[in-house]
N, C-alpha and C positions, 0 to 999 in steps of 0.2 A: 622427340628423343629425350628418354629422361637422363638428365642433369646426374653425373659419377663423377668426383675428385677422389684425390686420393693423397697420404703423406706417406713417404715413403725416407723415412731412417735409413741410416747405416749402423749398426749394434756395434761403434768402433769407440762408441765413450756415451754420456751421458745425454739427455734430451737437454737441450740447453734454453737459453730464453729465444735464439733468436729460431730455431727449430719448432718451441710452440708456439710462435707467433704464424709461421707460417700451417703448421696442425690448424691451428686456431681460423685463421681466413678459409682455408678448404675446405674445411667443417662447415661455416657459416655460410660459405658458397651456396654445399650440396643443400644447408637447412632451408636458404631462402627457395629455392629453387623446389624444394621437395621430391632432392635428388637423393642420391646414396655416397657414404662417405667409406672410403675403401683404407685400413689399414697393410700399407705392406714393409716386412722388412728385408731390408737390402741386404744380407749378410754373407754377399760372395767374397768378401776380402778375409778370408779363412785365419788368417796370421792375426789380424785384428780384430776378428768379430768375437764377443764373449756372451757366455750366457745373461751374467751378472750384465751388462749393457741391455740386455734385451729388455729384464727385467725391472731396470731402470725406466726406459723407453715407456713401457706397457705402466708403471706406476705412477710416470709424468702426467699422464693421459687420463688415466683414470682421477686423478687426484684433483687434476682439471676439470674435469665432467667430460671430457670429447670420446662420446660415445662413437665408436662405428661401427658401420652398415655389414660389413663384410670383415674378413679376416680372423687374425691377422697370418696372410699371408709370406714364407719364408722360401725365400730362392733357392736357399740349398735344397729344397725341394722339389726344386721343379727342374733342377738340370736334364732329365730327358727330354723337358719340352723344348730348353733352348738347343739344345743336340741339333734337336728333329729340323729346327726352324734355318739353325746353320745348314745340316745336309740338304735344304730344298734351296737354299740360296746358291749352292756347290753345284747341287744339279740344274740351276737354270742360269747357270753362267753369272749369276752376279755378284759372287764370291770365289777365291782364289787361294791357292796354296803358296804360301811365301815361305822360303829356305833361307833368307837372309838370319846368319849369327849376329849374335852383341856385337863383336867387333867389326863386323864389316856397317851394321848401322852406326855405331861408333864414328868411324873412319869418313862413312858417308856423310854426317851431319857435322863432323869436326873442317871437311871438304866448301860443304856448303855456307860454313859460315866464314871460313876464309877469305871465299866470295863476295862474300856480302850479302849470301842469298838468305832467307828463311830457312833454318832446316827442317827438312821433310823429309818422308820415305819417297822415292824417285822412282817407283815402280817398277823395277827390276824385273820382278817376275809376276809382273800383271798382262797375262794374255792378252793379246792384239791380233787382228788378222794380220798376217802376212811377218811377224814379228815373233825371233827365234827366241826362245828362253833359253837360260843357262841350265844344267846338266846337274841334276839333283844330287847333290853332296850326300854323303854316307853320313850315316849316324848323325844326322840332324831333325829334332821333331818339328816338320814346320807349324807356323801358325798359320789361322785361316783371316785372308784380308776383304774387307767391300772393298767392292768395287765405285768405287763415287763419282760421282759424275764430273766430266772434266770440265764442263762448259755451265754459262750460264748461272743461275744467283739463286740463293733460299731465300725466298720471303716469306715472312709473318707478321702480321696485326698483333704485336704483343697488348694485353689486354692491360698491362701497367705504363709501359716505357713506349709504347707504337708500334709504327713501322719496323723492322727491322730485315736488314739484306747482307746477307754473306753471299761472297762470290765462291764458288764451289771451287777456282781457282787455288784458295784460300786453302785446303781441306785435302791433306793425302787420304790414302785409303786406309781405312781404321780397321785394325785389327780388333777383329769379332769372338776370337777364339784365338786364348795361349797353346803355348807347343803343347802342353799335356792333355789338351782337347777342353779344358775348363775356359766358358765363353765370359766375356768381359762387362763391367757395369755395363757400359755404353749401348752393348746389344742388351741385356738382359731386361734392360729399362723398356726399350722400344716394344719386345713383347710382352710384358704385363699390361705395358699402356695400353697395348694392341687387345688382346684377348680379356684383356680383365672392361674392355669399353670405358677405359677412360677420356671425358670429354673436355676436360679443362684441366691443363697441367698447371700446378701454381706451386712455385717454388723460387729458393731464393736466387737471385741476380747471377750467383756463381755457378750459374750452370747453362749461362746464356750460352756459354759457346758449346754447349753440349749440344743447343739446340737444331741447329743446321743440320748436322750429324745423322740425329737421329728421325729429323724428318725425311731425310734425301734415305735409310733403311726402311721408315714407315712406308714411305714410296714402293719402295720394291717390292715390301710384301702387298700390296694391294690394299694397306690400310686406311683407316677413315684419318688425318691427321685431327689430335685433337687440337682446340687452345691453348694458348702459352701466356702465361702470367708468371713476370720476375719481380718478385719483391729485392726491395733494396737491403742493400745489408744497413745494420746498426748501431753507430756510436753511443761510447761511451758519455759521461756526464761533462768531460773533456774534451769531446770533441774526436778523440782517437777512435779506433779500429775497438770494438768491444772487446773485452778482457774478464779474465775471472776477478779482477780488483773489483769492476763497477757492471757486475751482470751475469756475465758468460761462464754460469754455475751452472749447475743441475734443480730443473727445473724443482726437483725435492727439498734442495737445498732451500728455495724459500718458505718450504711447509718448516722445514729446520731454522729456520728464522723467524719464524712466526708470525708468515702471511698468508693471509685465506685465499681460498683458491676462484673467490669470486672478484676480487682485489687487481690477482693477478692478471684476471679473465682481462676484465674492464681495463687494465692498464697499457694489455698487449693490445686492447684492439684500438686504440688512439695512437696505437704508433702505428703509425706513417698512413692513418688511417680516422677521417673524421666526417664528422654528420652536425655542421653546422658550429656552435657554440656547444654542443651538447658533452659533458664530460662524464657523468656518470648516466649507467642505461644498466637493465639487465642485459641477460643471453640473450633472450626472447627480443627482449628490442632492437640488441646490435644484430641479428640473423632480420629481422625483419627490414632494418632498416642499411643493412651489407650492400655495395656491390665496387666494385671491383675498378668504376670510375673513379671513386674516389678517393684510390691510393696511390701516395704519392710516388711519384720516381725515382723522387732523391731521396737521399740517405736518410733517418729518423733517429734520432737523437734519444739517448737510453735518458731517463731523469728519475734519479731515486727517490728526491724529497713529494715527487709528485706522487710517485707509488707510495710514498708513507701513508700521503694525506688521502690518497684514498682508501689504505686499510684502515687507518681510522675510521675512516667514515662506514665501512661494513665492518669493523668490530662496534661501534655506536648501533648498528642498525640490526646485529645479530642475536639471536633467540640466546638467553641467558642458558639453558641447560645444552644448547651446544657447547656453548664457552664455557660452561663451568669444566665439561666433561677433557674438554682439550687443554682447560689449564692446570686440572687436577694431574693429568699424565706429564705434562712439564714439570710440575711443581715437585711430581715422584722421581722424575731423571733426577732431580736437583735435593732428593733426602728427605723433600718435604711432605707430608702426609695430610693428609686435609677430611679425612672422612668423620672424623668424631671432634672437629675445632667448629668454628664460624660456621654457619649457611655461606657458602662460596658463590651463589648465583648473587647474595645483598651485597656482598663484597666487591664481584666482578661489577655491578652494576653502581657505584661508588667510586667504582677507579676507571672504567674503562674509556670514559670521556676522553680523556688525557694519553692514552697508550695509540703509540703508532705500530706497534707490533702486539702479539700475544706473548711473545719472550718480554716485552718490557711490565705488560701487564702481569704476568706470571711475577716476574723479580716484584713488582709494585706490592703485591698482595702477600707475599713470601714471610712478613712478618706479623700478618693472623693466625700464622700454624705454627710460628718457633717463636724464642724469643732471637730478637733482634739486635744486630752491634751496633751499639753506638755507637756513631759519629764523633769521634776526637776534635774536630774543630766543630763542629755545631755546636757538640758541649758547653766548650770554651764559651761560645760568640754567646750563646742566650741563659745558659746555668750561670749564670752570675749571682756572684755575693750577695749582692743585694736583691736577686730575687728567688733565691733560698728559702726566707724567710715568709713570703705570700705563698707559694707551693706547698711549704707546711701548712699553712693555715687552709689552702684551698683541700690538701690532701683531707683532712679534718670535716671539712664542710662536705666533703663527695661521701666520704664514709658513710653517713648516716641519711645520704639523696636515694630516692625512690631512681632508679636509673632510666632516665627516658633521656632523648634527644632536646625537648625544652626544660626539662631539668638543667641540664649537664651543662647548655647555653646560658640561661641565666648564673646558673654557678658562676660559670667565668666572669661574666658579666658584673657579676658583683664585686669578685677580686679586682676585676681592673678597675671598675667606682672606687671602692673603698681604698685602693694605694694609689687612685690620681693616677695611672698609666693608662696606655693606650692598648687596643685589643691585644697586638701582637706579642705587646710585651709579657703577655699572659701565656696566649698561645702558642708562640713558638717552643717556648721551653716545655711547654707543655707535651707538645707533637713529637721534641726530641726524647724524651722522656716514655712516649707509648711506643713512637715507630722508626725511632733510632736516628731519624734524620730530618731534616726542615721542611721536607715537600711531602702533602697529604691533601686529601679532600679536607674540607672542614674538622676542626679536631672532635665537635661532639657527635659527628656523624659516625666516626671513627670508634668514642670511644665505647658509642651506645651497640653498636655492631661486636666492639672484643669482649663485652663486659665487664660489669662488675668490678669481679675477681681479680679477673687477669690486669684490666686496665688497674688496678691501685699495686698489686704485685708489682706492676715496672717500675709504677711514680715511687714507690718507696723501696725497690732497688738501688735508683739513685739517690734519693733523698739521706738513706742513711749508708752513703759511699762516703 
């Protein structure tokens, strides 16, 4: 049987991180396997579902790389099929017409918990042999309810968490279809899963109890039940319930942050999910090296500083004319222009060492294409009085240097000989002077990259302030 997952959205807001992590396992499921990975979206919640979510959705995905197999598939398309699958449940007795209004459910579950009981629908008008129904009210649209088994227990081999057994006890009979004859998640899920042959459901923890549910309708229809895989939900760096503070953004938002989408890949799949000691792998390795034992149960802890350090580690390891290309379009949100300044790929490859993002590298490089604001307290700490005086003199000696990288080093080198200081004492003031503030790669790597020109235009901007 070949191996079909599937993620299956709701277009009711954003793809979030905890939504591609789960994309992300499915994907790498069907890849190990050399099955098929099914895009569907859920968009029967009409009030909530927006175009603009879908489009979100579909650009999480993409930006990701999780290519899929099929799709993408949209329910609101397929409401004849679920019609058709409710009318055969109608017809073979294992669905039912329920008349109960609001209020009388109301009054029922207000009833039962006075008791003590669970509230639940009490089956009023779920046919029984020998067992009168009440007398169908005027001007009410009923809804259509399963029929679920009274007796006996769901099991399942959950492929993350185990065993798992609900007692059917447990479980009224689920309304399959509202009064307007429009059929409910609950059901709609059961036949895609059905028809579309999906064989391993993987998804997150909050939908365990959907689970029971929908295999006691898989039943009925005669279908194959797939597997069940619940990933756990995901903490914050805190320890809390994830939040848009520490995570639970739109999965774009961290291309808007400026992390690569191979970063991210590699980050999600270490949560709650690991191969030994191993922290960084390609796609090609985490799909090869995927399965589903060895994810964990309990809950998985979000941690930013470790996502930093490994977008550094593929902004270090990334082809320079992608990066030039991505931090040229930053650097133009930002007024900057960079096509007729510096070669940008000598400059990205000078700073990127040091950047945990591409926004910080973008801001880092931002004063090769403008001139830059000085720093009011770095001014202060390193232009000092008394070393005014060696600046001019150094200004004087660069003037008339051939502009190389060991030019421009010995230059300083000499300054700081000749005035008995130490390197920094040179350099710093030097660095605030090219690139407005105290933190730079080396300053003659720096200054043999701006030139010339421009680099003695700063120094005797401030020289003669």
């Amino acid at each position: 049987m070949t191996v079909r997952t599937r993620f299956a959205p709701s277009p009711t807001g954003f793809l979030h991180i905890g939504g591609a992590r789960t994309a992300l396992f499915s994907w790498a499921y069907a890849r190990k396997h050399a099955g098929e990975f099914v895009l569907r979206i859920e968009d029967t919640d009409v009030a909530r579902s927006t175009p603009e979510a879908v489009q979100a959705i579909l650009d999480g995905m993409n930006w990701l790389g999780l290519s899929w197999d099929e799709g993408p598939f949209y329910q609101m398309q397929r409401m004849d099929q679920y019609k058709r699958v409710i009318q055969q449940l109608l017809d073979e007795g294992k669905a039912y017409l329920c008349y109960c209004s609001r209020e009388e459910l109301d009054a029922m579950r207000e009833q039962q918990m006075q008791e003590g009981k669970k509230p639940r629908y009490d089956g009023r008008w779920r046919p029984e042999a020998g067992k009168s129904l009440p007398a169908v009210p005027a001007g009410v649209d009923p809804v259509v309810r399963f029929k679920n088994p009274l007796t006996g227990n769901v099991v399942w081999d959950d492929l993350v968490k185990g065993q798992i057994s609900i007692a059917n006890e447990e479980l009224d009979d689920l309304i399959i279809a509202r009064g307007d004859g429009t059929p409910t998640y609950n059901f709609c899920v059961v036949v895609d899963d059905w028809e579309m042959g999906i064989t391993q459901v993987i998804r997150g923890d909050d939908h365990v109890n959907n689970t029971p549910r929908q295999i006691n309708l898989l039943q009925a229809l005669g279908a194959q039940i797939p597997q069940y895989a619940h990933l756990s939900m995901i903490l914050g760096d805190d320890g809390q319930k994830l939040s848009k503070r520490h995570g639970a953004v739109s999965v774009m938002q961290y291309h808007e942050d400026g992390y690569l989408p191979e970063a991210v890949l590699n980050y999600l799949a270490r949560l709650g999910w690991s191969h030994g000691d191993d922290e960084i792998f390609s796609m090609a390795q985490f799909c090869e090296w995927f399965g589903l034992d060895h994810v964990t149960p309990s809950a998985a802890q979000f941690n930013t500083e470790k996502l930093n350090w490994l977008n550094n580690h593929y902004i270090k390891q990334a082809d320079l004319a992608r990066l030039a290309e991505d931090i040229a379009q930053r650097l133009a949100l930002a007024g900057v222009q960079v096509h007729e300044g510096v070669d940008l790929q000598g400059v990205i490859a000078l700073y990127r060492d040091r950047a945990q993002t591409l926004n910080q590298l973008a801001d880092s490089v931002a004063y090769f294409y403008r001139k830059p604001e000085v720093d009011a307290a770095a001014q202060e700490k390193h232009i000092t009085a008394d070393i005014v005086p060696v600046m001019h003199a150094l200004f004087a000696v660069l003037e008339g240097l051939e502009w190389t990288q060991d030019n421009l080093h010995h230059a300083i080198e000499q300054a700081v000989t000749a005035n008995a200081l130490k390197f920094p004492k040179v350099a710093m003031p030097l660095r605030v002077m090219i690139t407005g503030g105290a933190q730079s790669p080396s300053i003659d790597a720096v200054m043999t990259l701006l030139g010339k020109s421009e680099s003695l235009a700063r120094m005797q901007a401030i020289l003669r302030a």
